[in-house]
Structure formats: C-alpha cells, structure tokens
FIKOLZA-1660 file (N, C-alpha, C; in steps of 0.1 Angstrom, whole numbers, plus 5000, padded with zeros to 4 digits):
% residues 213
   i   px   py   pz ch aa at
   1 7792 5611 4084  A  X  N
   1 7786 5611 4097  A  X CA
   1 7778 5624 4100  A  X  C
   2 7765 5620 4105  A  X  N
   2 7759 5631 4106  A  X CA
   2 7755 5634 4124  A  X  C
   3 7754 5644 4131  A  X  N
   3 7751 5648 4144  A  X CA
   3 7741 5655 4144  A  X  C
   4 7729 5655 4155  A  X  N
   4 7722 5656 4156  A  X CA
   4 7718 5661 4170  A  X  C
   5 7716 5679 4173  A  X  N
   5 7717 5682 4188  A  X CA
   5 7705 5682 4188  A  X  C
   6 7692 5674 4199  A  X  N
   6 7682 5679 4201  A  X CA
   6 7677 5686 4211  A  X  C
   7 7671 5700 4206  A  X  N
   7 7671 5707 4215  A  X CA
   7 7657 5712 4215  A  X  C
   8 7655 5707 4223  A  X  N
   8 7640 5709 4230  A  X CA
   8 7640 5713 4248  A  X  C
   9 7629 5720 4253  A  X  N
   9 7630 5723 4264  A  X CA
   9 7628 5714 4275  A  X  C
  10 7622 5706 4273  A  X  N
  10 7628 5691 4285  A  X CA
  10 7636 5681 4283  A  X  C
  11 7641 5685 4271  A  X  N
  11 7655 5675 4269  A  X CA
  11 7664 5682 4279  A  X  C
  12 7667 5697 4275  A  X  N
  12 7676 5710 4285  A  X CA
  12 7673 5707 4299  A  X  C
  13 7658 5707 4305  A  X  N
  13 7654 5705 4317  A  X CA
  13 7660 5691 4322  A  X  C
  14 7657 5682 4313  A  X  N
  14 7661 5671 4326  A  X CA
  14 7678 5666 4322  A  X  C
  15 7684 5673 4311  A  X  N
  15 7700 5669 4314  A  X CA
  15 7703 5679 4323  A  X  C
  16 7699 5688 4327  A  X  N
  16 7704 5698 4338  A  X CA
  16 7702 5693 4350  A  X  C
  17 7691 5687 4357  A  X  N
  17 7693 5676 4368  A  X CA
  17 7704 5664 4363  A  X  C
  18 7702 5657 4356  A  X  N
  18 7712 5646 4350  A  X CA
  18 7731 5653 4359  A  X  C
  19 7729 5667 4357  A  X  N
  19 7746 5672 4356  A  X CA
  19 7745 5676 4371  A  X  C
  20 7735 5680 4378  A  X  N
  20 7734 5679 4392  A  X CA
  20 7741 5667 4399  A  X  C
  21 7751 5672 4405  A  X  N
  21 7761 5666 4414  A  X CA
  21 7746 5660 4428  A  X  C
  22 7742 5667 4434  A  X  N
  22 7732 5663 4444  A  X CA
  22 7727 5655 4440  A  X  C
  23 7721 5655 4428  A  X  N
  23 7708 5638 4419  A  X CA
  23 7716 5623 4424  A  X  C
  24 7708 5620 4436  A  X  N
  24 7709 5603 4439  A  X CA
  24 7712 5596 4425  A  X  C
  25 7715 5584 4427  A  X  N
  25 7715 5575 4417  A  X CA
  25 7702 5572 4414  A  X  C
  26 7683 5571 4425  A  X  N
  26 7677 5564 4418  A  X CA
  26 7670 5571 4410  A  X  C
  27 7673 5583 4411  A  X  N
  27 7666 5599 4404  A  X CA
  27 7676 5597 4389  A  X  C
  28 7689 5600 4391  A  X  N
  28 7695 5599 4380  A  X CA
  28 7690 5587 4367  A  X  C
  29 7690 5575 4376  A  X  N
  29 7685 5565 4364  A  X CA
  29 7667 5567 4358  A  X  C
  30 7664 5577 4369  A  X  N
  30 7646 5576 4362  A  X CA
  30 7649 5590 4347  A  X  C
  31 7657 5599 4354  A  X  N
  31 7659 5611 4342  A  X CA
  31 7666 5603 4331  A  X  C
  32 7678 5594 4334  A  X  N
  32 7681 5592 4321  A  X CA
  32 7673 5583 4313  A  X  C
  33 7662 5573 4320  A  X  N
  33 7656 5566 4315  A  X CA
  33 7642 5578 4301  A  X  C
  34 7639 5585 4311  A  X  N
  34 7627 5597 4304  A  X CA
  34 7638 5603 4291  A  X  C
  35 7648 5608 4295  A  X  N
  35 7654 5613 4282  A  X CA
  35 7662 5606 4274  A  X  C
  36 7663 5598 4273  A  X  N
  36 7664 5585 4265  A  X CA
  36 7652 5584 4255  A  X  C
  37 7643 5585 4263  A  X  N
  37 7627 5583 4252  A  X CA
  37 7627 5594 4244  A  X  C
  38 7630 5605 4249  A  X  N
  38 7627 5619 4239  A  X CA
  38 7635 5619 4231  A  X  C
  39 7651 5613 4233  A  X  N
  39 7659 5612 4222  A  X CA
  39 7659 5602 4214  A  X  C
  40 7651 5595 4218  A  X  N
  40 7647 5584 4204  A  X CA
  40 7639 5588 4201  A  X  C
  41 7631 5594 4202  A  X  N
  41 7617 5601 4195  A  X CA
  41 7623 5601 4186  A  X  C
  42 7636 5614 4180  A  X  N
  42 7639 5617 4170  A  X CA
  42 7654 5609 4161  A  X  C
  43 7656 5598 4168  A  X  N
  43 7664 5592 4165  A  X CA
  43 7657 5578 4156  A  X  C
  44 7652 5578 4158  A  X  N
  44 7640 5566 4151  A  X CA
  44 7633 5573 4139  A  X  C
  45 7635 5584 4138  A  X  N
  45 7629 5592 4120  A  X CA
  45 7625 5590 4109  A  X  C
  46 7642 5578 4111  A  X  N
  46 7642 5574 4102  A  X CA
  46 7647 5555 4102  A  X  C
  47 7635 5556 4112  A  X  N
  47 7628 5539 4107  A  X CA
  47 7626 5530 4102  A  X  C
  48 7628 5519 4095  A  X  N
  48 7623 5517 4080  A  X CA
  48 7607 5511 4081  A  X  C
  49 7599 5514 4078  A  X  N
  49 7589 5507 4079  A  X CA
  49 7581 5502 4068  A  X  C
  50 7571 5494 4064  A  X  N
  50 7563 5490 4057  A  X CA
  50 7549 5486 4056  A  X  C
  51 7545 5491 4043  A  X  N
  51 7530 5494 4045  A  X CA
  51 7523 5483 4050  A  X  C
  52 7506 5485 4054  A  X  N
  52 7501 5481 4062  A  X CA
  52 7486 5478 4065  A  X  C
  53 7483 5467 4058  A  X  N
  53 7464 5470 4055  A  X CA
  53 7461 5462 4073  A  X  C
  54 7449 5473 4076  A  X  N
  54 7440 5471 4092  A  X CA
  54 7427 5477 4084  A  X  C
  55 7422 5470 4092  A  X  N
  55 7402 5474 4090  A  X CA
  55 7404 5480 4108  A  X  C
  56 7404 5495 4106  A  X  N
  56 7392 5505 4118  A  X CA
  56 7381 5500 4121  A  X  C
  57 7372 5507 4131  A  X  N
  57 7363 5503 4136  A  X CA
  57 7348 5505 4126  A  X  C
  58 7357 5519 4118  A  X  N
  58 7347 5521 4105  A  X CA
  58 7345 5518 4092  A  X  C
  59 7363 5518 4089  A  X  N
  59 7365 5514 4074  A  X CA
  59 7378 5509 4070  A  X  C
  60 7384 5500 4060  A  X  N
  60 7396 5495 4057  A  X CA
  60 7404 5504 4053  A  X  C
  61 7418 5502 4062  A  X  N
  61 7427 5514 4049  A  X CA
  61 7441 5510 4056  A  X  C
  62 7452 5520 4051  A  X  N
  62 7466 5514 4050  A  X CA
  62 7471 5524 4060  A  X  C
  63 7484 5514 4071  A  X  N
  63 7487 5518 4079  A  X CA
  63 7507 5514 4074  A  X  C
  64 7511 5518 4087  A  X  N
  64 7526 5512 4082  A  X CA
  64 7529 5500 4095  A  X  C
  65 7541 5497 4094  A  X  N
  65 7548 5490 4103  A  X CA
  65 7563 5490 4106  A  X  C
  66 7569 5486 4112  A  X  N
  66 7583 5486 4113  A  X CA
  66 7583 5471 4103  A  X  C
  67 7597 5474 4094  A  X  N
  67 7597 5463 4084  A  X CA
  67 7609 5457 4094  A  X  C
  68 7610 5444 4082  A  X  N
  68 7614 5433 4087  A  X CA
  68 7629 5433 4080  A  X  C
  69 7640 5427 4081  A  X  N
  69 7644 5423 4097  A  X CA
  69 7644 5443 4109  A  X  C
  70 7633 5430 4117  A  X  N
  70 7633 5447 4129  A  X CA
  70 7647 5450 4135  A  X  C
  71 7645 5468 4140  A  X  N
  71 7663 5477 4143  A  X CA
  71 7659 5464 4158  A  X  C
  72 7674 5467 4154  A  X  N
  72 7682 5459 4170  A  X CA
  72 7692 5473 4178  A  X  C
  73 7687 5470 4193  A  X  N
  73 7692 5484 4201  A  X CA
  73 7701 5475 4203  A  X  C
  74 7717 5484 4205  A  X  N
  74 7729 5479 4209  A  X CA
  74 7735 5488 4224  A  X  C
  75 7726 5481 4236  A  X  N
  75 7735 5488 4247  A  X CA
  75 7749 5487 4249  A  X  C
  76 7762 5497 4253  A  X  N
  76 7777 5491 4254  A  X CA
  76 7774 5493 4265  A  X  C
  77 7778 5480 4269  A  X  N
  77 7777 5479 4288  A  X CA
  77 7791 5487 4291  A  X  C
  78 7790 5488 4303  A  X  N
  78 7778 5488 4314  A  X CA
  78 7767 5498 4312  A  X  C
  79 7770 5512 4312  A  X  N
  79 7766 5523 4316  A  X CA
  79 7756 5526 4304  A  X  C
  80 7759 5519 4293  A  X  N
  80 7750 5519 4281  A  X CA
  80 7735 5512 4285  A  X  C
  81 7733 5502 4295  A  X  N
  81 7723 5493 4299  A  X CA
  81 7710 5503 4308  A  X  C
  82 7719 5516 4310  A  X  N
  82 7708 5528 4319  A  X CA
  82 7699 5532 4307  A  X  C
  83 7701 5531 4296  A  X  N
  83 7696 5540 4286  A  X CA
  83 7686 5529 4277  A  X  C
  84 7686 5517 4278  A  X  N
  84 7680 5506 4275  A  X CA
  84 7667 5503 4275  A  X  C
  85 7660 5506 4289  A  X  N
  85 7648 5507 4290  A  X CA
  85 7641 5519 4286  A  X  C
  86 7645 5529 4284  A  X  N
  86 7642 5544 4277  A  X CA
  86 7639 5543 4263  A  X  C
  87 7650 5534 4255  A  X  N
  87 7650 5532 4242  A  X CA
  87 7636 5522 4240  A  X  C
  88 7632 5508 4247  A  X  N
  88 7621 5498 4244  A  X CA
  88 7613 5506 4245  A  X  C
  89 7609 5517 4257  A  X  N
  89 7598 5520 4260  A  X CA
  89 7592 5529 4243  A  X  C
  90 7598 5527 4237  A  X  N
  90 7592 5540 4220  A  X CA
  90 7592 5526 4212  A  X  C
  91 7605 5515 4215  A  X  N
  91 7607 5505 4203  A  X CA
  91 7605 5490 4207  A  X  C
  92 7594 5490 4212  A  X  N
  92 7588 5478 4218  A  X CA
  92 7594 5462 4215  A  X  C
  93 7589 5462 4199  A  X  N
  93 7594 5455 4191  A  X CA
  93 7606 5452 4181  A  X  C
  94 7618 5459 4190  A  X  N
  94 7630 5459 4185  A  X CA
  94 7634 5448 4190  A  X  C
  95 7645 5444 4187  A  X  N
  95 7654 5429 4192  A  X CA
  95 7669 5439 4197  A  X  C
  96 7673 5435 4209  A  X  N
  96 7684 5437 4216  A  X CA
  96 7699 5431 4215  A  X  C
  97 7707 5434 4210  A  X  N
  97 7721 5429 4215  A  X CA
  97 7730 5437 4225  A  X  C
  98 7739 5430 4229  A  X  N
  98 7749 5440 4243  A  X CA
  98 7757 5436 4238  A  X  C
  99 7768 5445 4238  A  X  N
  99 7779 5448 4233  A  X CA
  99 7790 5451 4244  A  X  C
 100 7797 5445 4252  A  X  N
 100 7807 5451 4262  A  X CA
 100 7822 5458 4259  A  X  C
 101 7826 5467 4260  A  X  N
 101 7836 5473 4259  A  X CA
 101 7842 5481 4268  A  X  C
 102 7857 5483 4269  A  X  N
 102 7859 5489 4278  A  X CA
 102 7874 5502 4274  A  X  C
 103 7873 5509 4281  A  X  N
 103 7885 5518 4275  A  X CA
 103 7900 5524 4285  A  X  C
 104 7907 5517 4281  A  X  N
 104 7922 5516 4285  A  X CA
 104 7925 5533 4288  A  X  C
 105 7922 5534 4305  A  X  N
 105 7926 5546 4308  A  X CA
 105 7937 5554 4302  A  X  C
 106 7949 5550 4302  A  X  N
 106 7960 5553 4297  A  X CA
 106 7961 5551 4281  A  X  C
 107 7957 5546 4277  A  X  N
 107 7960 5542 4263  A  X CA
 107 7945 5556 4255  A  X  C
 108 7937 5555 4262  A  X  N
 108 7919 5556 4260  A  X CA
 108 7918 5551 4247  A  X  C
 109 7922 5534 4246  A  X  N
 109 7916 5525 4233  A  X CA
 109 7909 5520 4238  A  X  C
 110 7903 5517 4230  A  X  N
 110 7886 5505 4233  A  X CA
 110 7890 5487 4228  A  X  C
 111 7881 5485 4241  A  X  N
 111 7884 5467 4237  A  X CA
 111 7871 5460 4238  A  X  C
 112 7866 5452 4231  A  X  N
 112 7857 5440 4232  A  X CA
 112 7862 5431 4242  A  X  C
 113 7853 5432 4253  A  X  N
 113 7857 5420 4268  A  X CA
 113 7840 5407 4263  A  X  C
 114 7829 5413 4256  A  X  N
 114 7818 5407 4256  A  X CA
 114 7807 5414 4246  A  X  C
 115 7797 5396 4238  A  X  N
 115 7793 5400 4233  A  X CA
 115 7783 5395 4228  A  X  C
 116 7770 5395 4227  A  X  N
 116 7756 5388 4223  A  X CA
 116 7751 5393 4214  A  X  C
 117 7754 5393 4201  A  X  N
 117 7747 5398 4185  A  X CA
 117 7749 5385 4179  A  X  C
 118 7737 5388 4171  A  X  N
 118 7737 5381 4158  A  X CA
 118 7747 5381 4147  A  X  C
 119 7753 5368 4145  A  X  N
 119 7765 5366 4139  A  X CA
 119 7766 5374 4122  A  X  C
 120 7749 5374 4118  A  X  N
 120 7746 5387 4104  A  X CA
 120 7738 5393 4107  A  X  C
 121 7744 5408 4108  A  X  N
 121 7735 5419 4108  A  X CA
 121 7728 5425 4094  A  X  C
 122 7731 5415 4081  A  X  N
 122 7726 5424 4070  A  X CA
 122 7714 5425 4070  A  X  C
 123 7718 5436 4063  A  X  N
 123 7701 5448 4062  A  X CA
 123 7695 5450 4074  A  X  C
 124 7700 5451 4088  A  X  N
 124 7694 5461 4096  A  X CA
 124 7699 5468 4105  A  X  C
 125 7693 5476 4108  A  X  N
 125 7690 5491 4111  A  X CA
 125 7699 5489 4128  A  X  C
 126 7707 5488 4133  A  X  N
 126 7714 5495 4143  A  X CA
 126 7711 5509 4151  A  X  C
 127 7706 5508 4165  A  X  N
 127 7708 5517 4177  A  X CA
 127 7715 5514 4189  A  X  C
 128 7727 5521 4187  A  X  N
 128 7737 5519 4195  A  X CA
 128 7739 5529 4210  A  X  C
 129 7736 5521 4224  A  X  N
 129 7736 5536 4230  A  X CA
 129 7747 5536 4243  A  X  C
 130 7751 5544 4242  A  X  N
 130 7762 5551 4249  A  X CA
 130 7758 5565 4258  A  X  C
 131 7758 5566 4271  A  X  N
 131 7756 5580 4276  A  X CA
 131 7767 5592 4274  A  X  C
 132 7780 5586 4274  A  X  N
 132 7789 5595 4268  A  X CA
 132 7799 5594 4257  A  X  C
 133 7794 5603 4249  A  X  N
 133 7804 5605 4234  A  X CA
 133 7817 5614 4241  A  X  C
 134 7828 5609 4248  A  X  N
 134 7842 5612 4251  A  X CA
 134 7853 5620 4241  A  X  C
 135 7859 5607 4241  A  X  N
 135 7873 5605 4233  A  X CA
 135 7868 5600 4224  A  X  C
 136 7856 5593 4219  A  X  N
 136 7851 5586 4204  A  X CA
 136 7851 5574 4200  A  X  C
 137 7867 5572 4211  A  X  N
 137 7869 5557 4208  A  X CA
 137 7862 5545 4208  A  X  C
 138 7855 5543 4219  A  X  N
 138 7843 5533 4222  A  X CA
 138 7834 5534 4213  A  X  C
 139 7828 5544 4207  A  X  N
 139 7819 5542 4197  A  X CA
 139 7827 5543 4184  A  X  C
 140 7835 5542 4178  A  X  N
 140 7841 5541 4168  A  X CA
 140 7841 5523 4168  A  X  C
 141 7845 5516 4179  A  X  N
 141 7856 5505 4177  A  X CA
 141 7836 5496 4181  A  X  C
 142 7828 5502 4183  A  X  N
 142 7814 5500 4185  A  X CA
 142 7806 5495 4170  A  X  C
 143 7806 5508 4163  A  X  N
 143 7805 5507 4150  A  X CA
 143 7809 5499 4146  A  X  C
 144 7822 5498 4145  A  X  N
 144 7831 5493 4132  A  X CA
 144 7827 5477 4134  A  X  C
 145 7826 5472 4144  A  X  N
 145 7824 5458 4151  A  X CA
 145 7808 5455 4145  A  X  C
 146 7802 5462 4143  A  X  N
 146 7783 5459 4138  A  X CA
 146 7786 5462 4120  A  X  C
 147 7797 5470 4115  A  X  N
 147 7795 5473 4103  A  X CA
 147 7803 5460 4098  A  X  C
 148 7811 5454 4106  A  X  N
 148 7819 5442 4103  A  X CA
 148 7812 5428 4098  A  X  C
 149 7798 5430 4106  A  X  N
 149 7789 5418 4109  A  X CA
 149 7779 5420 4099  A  X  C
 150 7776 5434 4093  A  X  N
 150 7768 5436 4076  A  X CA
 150 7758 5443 4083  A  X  C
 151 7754 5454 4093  A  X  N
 151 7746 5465 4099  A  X CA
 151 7749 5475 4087  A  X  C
 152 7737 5482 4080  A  X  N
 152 7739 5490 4070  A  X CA
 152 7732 5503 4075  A  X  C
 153 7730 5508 4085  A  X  N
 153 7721 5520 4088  A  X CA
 153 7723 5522 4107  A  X  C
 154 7733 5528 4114  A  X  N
 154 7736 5532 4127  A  X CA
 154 7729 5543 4130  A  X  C
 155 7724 5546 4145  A  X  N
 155 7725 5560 4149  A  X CA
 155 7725 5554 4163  A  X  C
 156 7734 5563 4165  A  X  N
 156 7741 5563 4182  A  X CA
 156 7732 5574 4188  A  X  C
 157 7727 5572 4201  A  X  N
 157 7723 5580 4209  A  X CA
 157 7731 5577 4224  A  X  C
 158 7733 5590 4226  A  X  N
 158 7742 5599 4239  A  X CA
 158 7734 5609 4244  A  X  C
 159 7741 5605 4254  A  X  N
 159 7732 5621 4267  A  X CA
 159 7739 5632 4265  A  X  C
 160 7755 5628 4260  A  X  N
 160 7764 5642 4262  A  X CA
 160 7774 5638 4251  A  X  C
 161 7780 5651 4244  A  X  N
 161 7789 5646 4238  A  X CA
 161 7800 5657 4237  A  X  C
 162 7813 5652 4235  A  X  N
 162 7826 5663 4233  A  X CA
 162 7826 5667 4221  A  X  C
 163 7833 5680 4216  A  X  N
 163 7834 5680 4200  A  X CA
 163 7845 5674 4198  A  X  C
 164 7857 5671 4207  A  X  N
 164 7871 5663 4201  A  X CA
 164 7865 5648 4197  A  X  C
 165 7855 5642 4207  A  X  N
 165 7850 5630 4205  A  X CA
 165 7841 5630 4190  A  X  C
 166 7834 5640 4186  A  X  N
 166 7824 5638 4174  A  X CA
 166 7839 5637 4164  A  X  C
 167 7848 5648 4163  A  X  N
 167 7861 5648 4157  A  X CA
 167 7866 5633 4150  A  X  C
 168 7871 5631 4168  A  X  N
 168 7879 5616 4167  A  X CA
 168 7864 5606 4160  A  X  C
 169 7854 5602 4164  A  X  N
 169 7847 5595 4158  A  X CA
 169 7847 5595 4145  A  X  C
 170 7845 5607 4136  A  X  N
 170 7843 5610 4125  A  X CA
 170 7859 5604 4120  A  X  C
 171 7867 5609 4125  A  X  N
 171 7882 5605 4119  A  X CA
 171 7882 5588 4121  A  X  C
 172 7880 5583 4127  A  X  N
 172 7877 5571 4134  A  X CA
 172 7867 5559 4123  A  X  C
 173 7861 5568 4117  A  X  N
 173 7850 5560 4109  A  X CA
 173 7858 5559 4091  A  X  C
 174 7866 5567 4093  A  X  N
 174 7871 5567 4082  A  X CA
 174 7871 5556 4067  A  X  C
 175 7863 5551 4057  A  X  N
 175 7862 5542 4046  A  X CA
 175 7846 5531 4052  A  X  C
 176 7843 5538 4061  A  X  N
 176 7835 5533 4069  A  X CA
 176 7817 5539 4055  A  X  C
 177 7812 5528 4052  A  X  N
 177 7803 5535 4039  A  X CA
 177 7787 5535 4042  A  X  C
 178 7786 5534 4054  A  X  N
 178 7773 5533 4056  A  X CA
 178 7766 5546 4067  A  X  C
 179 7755 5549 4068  A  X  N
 179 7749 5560 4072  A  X CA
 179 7752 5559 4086  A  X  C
 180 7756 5568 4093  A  X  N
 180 7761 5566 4107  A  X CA
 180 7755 5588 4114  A  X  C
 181 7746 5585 4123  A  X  N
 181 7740 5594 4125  A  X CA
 181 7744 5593 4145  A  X  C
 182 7748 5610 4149  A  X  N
 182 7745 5608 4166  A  X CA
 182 7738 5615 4171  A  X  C
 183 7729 5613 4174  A  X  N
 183 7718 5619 4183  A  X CA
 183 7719 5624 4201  A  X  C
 184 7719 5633 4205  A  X  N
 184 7727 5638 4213  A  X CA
 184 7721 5653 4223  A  X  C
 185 7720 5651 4235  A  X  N
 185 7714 5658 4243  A  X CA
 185 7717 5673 4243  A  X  C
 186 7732 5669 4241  A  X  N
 186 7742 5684 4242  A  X CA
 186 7756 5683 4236  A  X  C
 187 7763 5688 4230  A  X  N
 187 7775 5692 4229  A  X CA
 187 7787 5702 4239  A  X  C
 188 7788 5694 4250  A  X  N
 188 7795 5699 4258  A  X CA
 188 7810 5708 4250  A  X  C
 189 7817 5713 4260  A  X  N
 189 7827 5726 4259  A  X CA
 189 7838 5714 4256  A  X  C
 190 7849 5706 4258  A  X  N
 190 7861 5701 4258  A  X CA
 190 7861 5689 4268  A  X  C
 191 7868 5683 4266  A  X  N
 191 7875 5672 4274  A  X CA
 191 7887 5680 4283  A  X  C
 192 7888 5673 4297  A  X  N
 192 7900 5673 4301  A  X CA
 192 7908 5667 4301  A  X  C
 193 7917 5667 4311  A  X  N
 193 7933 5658 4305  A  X CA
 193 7928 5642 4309  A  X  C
 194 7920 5639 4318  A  X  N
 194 7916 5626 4318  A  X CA
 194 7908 5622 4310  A  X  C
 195 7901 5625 4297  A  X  N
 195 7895 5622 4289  A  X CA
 195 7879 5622 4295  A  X  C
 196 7877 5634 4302  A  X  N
 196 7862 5633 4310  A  X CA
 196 7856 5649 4303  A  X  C
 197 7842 5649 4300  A  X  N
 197 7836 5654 4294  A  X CA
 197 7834 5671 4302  A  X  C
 198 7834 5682 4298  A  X  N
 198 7834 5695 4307  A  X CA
 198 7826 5702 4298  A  X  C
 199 7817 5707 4308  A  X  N
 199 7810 5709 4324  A  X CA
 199 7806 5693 4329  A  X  C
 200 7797 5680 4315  A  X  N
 200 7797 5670 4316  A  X CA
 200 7788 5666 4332  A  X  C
 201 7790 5650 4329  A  X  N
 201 7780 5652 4342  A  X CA
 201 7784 5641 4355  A  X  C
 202 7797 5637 4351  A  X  N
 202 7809 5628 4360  A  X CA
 202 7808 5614 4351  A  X  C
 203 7812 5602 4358  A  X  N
 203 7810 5592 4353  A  X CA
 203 7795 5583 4351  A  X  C
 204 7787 5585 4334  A  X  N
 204 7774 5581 4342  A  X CA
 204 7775 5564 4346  A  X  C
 205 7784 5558 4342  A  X  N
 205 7782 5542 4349  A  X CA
 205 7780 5539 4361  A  X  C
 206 7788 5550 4373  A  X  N
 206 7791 5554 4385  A  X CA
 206 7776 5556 4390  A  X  C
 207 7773 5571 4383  A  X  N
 207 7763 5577 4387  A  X CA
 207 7749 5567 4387  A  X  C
 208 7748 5560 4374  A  X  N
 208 7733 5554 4370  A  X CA
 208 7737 5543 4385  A  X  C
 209 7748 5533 4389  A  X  N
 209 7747 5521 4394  A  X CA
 209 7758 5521 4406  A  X  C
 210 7764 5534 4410  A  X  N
 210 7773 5532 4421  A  X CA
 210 7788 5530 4418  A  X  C
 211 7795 5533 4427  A  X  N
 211 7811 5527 4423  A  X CA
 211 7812 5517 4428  A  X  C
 212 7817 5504 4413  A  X  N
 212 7819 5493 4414  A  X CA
 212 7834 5487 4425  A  X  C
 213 7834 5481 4432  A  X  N
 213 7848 5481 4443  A  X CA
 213 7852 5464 4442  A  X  C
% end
C-alpha cells in the first residue's frame, strides 16, 4: 500500500476552512467539492489510457484516451457521495458505483447495508472515496469487497487521514495482491477514544448534509 500526502497550498488553504467549526454546511460541501478535484488531479496519474489518432485544425497526429473498460468512482455512502461531484468534474467519463457501509460504533467493524457495482470488476481501475481514513476499517472491508469482484488497480481518496487508520488499513489489506494507493489531504495527529480523527474536522457526513434524526 502506498500513501500519498498532497501538499500543495490550496489543498492546506481550503482543508483549513473544511476544519472550521464556523463553515455552514453549504460552504463546507462547495470546499469539499473543489478539493476533491485537486486531489484527483493527482490521484488519476496513473490512469490507464490509450493511444489516439485526431486530425487538428492543422495536421494529423496522436493523442491518448482513457482505455477501456473506463475507472469506476466508488462513493461509500453517505458522506462519501459529498466528494462525488469533485471527482466527475476531472473524470467525466468514468462510470460510478455506490457502495454503502456502515461502522459499528462499539465494535468500529464495517458492514455492507448496500450496493450498485458491477457483478465483474476485471481489469478496472477503482476510485474509491471516503472523506475520512479513521480506524481503516471501512476502507479495508471497502477494498476487499471490489478486489473480491476482480478490481485490479484501487486508489482511495480522503480529505483526512489517521496514522492508526493508514496502520490498520495496511494490516487490514493483508494477502490482498493488487496496487492499492491513498491519496490524502493530510495526515492528522491520532484518533481519540471514540475513533474520531484529532485536530480532524468532526463528522464530515453531519457536516456535508446535517444531523440525520
């Protein structure tokens, strides 16, 4: 497993509003939507594409394309669905599946409640997005569920991540043989005892859409 902090100066500027307790919800979902795009800038790198004959306005010559079968973004609902329109707006022509999952406060294991993918994922390219890399669990039991289905090439993109969570993931992935990359705003300091991310930026499912009652 490989991690990936990108650190650039409006990635820093707008997860620093993002961790603003003051940031409304409809502010929050426009930052996470913009930094979403910057982190797929460099989470898409490694694309697969294929060459490409077009005639210019002047002369014929070779361009590329995204090859075929095209990456499929995998929002984990809920809170994963804020980060969704951020990701199309760079991957137009990606194909989408949602993925629902949810994580047993007390237990913090992950469960499949719901799920719209393609029954074969072989040979493509998986973007799986999650705003917070935690406890790991959710994206471990995320993974494992797309590498099950024949997905040969993952990168997860997060707004924030713990180091116990990259930890447990990495432990979590364990016999797991395919390229698995996280792309990632920041590396926050620790988890606390409730498995919430410190300094972190509260719950973003809350934050992007309200508390659900």
């Amino acid at each position: 497993m490989r991690t990936h902090v990108v650190d650039h100066p409006l990635v820093a500027h707008k997860l620093t509003r993002l961790r603003d307790e003051t940031t409304d919800s409809p502010t929050f979902r426009a930052l996470a939507e913009e930094l979403v795009t910057l982190l797929a800038y460099e989470a898409t790198r490694e694309v697969r594409v294929e060459a490409h004959d077009i005639t210019t306005p002047v002369a014929p010559t070779t361009g590329v394309r995204l090859a075929r079968p095209t990456p499929l973004v995998v929002p984990i609902l809920r809170a994963g669905l804020g980060m969704l329109d951020g990701m199309m707006r760079l991957l137009p022509t990606g194909e989408v599946g949602f993925l629902g999952m949810v994580r047993n406060e007390e237990t913090l294991q992950a469960t499949t409640y719901a799920e719209r993918l393609p029954e074969d994922l072989s040979g493509r390219q998986c973007y799986v997005l999650d705003p917070m890399l935690a406890t790991g669990g959710t994206l471990a039991a995320a993974i494992r569920f797309l590498v099950d289905r024949g997905a040969d090439h993952i990168t997860c993109i997060t707004l924030l991540s713990a180091p116990e969570g990259l930890a447990n993931l990495e432990k979590g992935l364990e016999g797991v043989d395919i390229p698995v990359t996280v792309v990632t705003a920041a590396v926050d300091e620790r988890l606390n005892e409730k498995g919430y991310i410190v300094p972190g930026l509260g719950d973003a499912g809350d934050r992007l859409y309200g508390l659900a009652q």
